[in-house]
C-alpha positions as CSV (number, residue, x, y, z in Angstrom):
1,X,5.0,11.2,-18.6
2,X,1.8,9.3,-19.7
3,X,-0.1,10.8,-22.3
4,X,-3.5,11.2,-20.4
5,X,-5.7,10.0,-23.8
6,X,-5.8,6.4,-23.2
7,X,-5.4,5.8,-19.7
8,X,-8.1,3.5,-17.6
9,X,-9.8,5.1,-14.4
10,X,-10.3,2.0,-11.6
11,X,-12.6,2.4,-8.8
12,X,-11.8,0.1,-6.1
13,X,-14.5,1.5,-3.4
14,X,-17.0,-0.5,-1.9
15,X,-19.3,2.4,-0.8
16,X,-21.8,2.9,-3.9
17,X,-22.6,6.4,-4.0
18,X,-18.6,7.2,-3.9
19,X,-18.4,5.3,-6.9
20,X,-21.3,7.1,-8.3
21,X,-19.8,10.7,-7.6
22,X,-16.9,9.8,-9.2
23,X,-18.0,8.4,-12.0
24,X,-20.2,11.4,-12.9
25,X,-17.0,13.3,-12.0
26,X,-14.6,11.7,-14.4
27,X,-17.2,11.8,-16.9
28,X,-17.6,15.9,-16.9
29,X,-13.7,15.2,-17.0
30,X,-13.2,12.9,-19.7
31,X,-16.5,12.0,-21.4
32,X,-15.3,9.0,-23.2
33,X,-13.1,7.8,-20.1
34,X,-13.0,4.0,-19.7
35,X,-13.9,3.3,-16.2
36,X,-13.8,-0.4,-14.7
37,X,-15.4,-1.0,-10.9
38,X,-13.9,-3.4,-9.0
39,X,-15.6,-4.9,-5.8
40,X,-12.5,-6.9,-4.2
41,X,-8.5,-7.5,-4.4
42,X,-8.7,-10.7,-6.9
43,X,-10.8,-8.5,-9.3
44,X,-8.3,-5.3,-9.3
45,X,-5.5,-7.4,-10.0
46,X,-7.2,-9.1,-13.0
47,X,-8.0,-5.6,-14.1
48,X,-4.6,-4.3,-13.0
49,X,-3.0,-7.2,-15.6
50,X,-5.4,-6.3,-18.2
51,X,-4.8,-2.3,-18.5
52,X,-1.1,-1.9,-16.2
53,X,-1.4,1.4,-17.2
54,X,-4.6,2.6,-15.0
55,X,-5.4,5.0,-12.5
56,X,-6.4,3.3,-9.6
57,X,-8.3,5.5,-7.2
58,X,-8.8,3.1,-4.3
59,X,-10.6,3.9,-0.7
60,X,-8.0,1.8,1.4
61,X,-10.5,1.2,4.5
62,X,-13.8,0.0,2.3
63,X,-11.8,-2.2,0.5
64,X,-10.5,-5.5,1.6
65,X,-7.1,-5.3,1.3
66,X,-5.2,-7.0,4.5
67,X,-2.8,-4.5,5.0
68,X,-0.7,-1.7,3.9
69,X,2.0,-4.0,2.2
70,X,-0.8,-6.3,0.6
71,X,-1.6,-3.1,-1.1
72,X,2.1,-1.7,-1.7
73,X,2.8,-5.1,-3.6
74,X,-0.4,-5.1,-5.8
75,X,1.0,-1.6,-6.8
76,X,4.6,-2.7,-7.5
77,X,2.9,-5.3,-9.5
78,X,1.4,-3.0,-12.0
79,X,4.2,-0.6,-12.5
80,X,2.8,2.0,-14.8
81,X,-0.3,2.4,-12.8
82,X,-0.8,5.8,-10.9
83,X,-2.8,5.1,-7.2
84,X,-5.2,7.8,-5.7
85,X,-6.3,7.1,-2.2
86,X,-9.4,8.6,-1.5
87,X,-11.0,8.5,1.6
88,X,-12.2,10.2,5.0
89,X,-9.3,11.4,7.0
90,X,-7.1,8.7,7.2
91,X,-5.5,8.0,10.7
92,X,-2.1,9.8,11.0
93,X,-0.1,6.5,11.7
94,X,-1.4,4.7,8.6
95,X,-1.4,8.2,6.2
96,X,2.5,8.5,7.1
97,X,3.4,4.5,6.9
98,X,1.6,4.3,3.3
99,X,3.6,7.8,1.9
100,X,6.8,7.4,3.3
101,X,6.8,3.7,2.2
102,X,5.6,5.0,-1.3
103,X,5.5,9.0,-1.8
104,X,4.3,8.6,-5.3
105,X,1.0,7.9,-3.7
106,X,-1.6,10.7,-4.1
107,X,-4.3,11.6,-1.3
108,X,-7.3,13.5,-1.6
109,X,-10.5,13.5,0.8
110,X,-13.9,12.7,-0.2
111,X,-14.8,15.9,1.8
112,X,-12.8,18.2,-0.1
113,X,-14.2,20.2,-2.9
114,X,-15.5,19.0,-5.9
115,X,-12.8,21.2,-7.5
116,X,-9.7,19.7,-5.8
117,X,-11.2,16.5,-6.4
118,X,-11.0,17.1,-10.5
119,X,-7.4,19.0,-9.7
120,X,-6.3,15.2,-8.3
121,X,-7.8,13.1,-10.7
122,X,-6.2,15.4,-13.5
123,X,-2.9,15.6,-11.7
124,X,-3.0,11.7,-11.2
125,X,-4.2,11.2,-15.1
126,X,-0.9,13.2,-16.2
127,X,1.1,10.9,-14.0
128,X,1.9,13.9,-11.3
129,X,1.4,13.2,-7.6
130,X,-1.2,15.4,-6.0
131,X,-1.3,15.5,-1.9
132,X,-4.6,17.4,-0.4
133,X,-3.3,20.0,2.4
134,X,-4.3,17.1,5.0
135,X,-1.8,14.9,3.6
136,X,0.4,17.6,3.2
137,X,-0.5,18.6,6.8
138,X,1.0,15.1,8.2
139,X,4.0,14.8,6.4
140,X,5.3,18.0,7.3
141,X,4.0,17.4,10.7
142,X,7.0,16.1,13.5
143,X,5.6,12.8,14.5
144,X,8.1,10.2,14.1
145,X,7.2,6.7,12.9
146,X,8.4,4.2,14.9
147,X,10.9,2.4,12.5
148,X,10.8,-1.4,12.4
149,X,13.6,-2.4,13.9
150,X,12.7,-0.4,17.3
151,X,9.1,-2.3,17.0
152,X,11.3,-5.4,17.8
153,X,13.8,-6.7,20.6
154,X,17.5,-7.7,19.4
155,X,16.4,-11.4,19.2
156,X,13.0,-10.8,17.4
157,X,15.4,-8.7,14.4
158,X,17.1,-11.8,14.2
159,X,14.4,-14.3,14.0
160,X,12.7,-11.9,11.4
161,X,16.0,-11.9,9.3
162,X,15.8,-15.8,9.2
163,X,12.2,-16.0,8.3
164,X,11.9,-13.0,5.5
165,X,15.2,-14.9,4.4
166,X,12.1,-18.1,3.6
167,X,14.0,-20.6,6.8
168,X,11.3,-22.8,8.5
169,X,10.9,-22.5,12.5
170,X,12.8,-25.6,12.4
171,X,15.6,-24.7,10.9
172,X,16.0,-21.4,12.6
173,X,15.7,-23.3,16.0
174,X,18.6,-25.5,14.5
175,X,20.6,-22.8,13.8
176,X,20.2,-20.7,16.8
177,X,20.7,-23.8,19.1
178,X,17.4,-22.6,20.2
179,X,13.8,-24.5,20.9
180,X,11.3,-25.0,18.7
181,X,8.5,-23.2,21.1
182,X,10.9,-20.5,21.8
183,X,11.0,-19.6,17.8
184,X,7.6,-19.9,17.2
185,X,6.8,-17.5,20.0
186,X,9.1,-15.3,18.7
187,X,7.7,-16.0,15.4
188,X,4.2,-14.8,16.8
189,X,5.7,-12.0,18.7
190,X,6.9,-10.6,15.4
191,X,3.6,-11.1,13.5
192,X,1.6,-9.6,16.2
193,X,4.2,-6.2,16.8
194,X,4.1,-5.6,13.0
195,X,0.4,-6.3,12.3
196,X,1.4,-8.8,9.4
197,X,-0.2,-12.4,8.4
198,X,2.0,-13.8,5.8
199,X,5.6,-14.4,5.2
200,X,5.5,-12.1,2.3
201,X,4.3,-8.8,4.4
202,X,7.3,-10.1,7.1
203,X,10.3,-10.2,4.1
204,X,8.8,-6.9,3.1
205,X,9.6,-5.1,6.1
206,X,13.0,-6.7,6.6
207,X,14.0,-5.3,3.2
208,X,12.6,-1.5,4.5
209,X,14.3,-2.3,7.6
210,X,17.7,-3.4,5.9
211,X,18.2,-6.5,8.2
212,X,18.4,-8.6,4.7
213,X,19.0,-7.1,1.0
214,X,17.6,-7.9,-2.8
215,X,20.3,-10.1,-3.3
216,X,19.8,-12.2,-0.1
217,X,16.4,-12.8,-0.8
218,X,16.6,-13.9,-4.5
219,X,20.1,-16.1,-3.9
């Protein structure tokens, strides 16, 4: 448990009078808090590297983050921060990805109450999770994420294996006896299913999906 005394409040929202509100929120909270805004990704992880420690309440959709796993690995980069999302109603899809990929994530709307908006912030400060009853609303809720695997056809896994396992197009063409053009479509087939740009984002869900382990992709 983190002692809440020393703790640094980031505010990685783009929308000024969000980071306003809040602000003048964690003030009546904590009057000497230590509050940093941040405008983009490069500047949260310079702040993230300076205080590890923070709170990070983040509004996932005003900020420029390029996916879900681009923010998931800024996260697991800074492992004693605590992460707040606050925003409008998230979509369901995205809501239930982010948590389920990382419960310790806490959620509360920018129009609930004043009130539960302290209640969060405290919660978060003492290291506890705090889910609004949208958030709760949605994980209780039966509607299935599609896991990655089923995204994918048999031959698209397999390709993803090869690549989140850091192989070249060439060498997985060589070592399927396949073409060249038939990997890279494949390759593009797998980027556009899974909404990712980098290799990095691809070996991320092959580890969630199990098609390749920790010690695979370190060897």
């Amino acid at each position: 448990m983190f002692s809440s005394v020393n703790r640094t409040y980031i505010i990685a929202d783009n929308q000024d009078v969000t980071r306003a509100g809040l602000i003048s929120i964690l003030k009546e909270y904590k009057n000497q808090a230590e509050i940093v805004e941040v405008e983009n990704y490069s500047k949260l992880l310079s702040v993230l590297r300076q205080y590890p420690g923070s709170v990070v309440v983040v509004d996932y959709s005003l900020f420029d983050f390029s996916s879900i796993n681009h923010l998931l690995n800024i996260k697991s980069g800074a492992k004693g921060s605590s992460w707040l999302l606050f925003s409008n109603e998230p979509e369901v899809h995205f809501l239930r990805q982010l948590l389920q990929s990382d419960p310790s994530i806490s959620v509360v709307l920018k129009q609930n109450s004043k009130s539960l908006i302290l209640d969060a912030l405290m919660l978060v400060t003492e290291d506890e999770v705090y889910w609004c009853d949208y958030a709760e609303s949605i994980m209780d809720a039966d509607v299935p994420l599609l896991k990655v695997t089923d995204k994918l056809t048999a031959s698209e896994n397999n390709i993803l294996r090869e690549i989140a396992l850091g192989k070249t197009t060439k060498e997985i063409a060589v070592e399927k006896n396949l073409s060249f053009h038939t990997v890279n479509s494949h390759r593009r087939n797998i980027y556009r299913k899974l909404g990712v740009n980098s290799v990095n984002e691809v070996t991320r869900y092959a580890l969630q999906a199990g098609l390749i382990d920790l010690m695979e992709y370190y060897i």
